[in-house]
C-alpha positions in Angstrom: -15.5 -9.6 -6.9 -17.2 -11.6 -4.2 -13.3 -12.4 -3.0 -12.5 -8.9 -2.0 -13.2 -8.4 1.6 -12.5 -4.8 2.8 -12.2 -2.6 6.5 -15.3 -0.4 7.2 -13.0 2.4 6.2 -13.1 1.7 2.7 -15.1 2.9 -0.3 -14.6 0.1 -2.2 -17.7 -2.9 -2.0 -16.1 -5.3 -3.7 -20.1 -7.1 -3.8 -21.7 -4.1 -6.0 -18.6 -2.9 -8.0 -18.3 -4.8 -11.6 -14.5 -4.7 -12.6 -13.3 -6.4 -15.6 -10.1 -4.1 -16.0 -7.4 -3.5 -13.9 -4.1 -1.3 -15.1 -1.1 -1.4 -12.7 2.0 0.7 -12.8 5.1 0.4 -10.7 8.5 1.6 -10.7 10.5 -2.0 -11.2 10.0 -5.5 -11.8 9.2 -7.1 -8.4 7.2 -4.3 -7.3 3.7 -5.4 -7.8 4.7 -8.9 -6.9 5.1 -7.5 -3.1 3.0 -5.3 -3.3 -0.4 -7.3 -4.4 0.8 -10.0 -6.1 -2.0 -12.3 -4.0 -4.8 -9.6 -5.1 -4.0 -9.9 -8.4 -3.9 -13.7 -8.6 -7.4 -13.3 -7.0 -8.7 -11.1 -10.0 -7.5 -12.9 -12.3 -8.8 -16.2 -11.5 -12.3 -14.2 -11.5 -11.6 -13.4 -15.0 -10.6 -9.7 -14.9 -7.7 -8.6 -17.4 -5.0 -7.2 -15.5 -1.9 -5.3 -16.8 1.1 -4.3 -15.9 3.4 -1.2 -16.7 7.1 -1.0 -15.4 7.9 2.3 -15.6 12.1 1.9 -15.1 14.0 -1.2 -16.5 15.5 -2.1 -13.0 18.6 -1.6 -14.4 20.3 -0.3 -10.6 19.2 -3.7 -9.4 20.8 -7.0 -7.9 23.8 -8.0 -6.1 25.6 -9.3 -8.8 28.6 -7.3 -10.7 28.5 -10.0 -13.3 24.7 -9.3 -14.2 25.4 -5.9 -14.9 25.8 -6.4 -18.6 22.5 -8.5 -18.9 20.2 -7.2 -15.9 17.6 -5.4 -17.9 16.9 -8.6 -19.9 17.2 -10.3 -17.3 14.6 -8.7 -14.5 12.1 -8.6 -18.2 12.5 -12.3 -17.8 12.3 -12.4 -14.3 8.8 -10.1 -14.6 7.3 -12.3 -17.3 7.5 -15.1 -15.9 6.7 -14.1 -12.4 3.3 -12.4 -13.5 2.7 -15.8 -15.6 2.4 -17.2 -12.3 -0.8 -15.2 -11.3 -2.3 -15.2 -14.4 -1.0 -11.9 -16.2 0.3 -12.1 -20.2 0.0 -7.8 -20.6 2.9 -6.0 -19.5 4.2 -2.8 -20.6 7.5 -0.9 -20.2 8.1 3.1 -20.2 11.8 2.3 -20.1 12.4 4.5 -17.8 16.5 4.4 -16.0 16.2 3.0 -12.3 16.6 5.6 -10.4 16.0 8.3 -12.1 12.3 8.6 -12.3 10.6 11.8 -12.3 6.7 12.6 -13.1 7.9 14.7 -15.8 4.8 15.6 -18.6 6.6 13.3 -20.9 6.2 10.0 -18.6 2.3 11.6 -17.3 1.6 11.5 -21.0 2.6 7.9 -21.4 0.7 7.1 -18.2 -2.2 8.7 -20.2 -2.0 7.3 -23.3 -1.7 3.6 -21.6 -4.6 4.1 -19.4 -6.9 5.9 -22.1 -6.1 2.6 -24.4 -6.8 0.2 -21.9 -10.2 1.8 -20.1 -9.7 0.3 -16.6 -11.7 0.1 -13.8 -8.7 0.2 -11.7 -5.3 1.7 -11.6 -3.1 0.4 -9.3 0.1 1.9 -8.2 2.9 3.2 -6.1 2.2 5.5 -3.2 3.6 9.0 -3.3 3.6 9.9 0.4 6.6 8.5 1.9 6.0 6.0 4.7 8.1 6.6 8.0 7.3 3.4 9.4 9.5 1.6 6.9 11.8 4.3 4.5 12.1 0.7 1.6 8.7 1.1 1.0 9.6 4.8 -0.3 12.1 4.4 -2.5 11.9 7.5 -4.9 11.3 5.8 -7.9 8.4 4.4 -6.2 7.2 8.0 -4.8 7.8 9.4 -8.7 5.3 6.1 -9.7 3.1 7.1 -7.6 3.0 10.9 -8.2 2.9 10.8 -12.1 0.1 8.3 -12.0 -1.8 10.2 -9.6 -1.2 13.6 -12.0 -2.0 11.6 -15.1 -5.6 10.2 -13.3 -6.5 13.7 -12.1 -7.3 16.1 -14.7 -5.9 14.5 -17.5 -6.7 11.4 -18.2 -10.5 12.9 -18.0 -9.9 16.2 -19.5 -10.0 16.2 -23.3 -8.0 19.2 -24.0 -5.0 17.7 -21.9 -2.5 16.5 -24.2 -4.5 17.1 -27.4 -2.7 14.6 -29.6 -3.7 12.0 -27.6 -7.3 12.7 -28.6 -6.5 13.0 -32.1 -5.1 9.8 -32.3 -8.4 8.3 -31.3 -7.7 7.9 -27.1 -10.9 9.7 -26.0 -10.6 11.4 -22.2 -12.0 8.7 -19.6 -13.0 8.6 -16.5 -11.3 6.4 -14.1 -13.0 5.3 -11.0 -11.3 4.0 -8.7 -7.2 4.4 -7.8 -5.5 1.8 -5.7 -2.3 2.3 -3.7 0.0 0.0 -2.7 3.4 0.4 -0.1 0.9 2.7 1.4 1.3 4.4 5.2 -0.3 2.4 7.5 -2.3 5.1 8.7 -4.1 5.4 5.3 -4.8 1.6 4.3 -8.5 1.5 4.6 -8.9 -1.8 1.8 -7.9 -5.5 2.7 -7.9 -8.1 0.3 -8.2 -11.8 1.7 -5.4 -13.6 -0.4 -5.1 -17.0 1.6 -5.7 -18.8 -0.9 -3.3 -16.9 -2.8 -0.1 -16.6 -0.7 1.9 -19.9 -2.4 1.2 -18.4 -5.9 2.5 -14.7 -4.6 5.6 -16.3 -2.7 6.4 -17.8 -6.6 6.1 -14.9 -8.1 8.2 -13.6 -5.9 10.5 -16.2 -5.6 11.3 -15.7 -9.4 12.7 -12.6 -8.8 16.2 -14.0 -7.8 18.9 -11.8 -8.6 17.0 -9.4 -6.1 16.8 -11.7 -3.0 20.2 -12.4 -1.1 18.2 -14.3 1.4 15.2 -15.8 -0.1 14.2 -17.8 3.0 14.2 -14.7 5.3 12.3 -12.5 2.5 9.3 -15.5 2.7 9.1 -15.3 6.2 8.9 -11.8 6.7 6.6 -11.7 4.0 4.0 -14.1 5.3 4.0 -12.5 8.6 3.0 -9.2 7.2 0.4 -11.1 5.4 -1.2 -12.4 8.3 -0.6 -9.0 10.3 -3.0 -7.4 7.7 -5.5 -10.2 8.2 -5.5 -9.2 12.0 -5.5 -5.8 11.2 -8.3 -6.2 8.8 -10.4 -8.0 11.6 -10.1 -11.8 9.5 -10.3 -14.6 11.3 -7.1 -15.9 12.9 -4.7 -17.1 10.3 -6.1 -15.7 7.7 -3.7 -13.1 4.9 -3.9 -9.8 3.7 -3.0 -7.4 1.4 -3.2 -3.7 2.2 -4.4 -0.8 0.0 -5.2 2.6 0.5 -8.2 3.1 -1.8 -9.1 6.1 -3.5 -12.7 6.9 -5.5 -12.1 8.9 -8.4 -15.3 8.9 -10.2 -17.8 7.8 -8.4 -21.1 8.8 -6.3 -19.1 11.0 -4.0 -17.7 12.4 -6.5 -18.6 15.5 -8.9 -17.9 16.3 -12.4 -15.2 19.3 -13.4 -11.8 19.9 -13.2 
């Protein structure tokens, strides 16, 4: 993980941590590609399995009345082949309908039962505080992501009496160390990932999503300048790109056993 560079704020060292799982879980297709897209092209090419869940189909998406018919299979297509791009082959779908996500127990279970199967180092998702800086970021299907992975991580992925079939069907309680946020606050990034080398394969992935970008040349500038803002704000040398989580330790030295 020697590619992970990281603010003094952090509790993530990327130099002492061993991660060969990672489990990520956003509300639609394109999400992740925004969101870390350059991260996870990073892991990957270190040879860590990464995997995604989409919780909704993207179904209220595009711009296009004509796609209406065909836009779930059509942002599936669009994800696939986007996380190709930056090395992924596992993704999973809840099905969920765009816009209308909620952490109901139903959707926590499932978030249990995919995390409990997989055993990952890492969850990444969605934020659930809203940022006021920039309202997209929030979207409320990204808020319900972020709130129903967070309840699924903390008790009940750990505890062995939540969601006792789970358990019977052979997915033993774990414990999950470390939670990753991404469309974050500002004020609560404390983790930056150096993903120079990775912005042209993040800007394809992104790129594939095309029945979501009106302007495509406007979305890649914007989005390399907020790259390189993070690298300033991380303290990288000039130039350089970021991404920007807000990390969380779940099980870990700081941490102490009990619900």
């Amino acid at each position: 993980m020697a590619f992970d560079v990281s603010s003094s704020k952090s509790p993530f060292n990327a130099s002492t941590e061993r991660v060969e799982r990672v489990l990520c879980f956003t509300a639609h297709p394109d999400d992740i590609d925004f969101g870390a897209a350059g991260t996870i092209a990073a892991w990957t090419a270190a040879g860590v399995q990464v995997s995604y869940c989409i919780m909704t189909d993207g179904d209220a998406g595009g711009f296009d009345p004509v796609d209406r018919e065909r836009i779930i299979e059509l942002r599936a297509e669009e994800q696939r082949h986007a996380a190709s791009l930056v090395g992924v082959q596992d993704i999973h779908y809840l099905h969920e309908r765009d816009g209308y996500l909620e952490p109901t127990h139903e959707v926590i279970k499932r978030v249990v039962e995919l995390i409990r199967r997989i055993r990952p180092q890492i969850v990444l998702t969605m934020h659930p505080e809203r940022n006021w800086d920039r309202i997209q970021k929030s979207h409320p299907d990204h808020l319900a992501a972020g709130e129903a992975v967070t309840r699924a991580i903390y008790p009940a992925v750990e505890n062995p009496f939540a969601y006792p079939e789970l358990a019977e069907a052979g997915l033993a309680a774990y414990k999950l160390p470390w939670l990753w946020f991404i469309s974050s606050p500002g004020s609560l990034e404390n983790h930056f990932v150096d993903v120079t080398d990775h912005v042209d394969a993040k800007l394809a992935a992104i790129r594939i999503h095309a029945s979501q970008h009106p302007d495509v040349a406007h979305m890649e500038r914007v989005v390399r300048n907020n790259l390189i803002a993070n690298g300033g704000r991380a303290g990288f040398p000039e130039g350089r790109s970021a991404e920007a989580f807000h990390v969380v330790a779940v099980n870990g030295n700081s941490t102490i056993a009990g619900f």
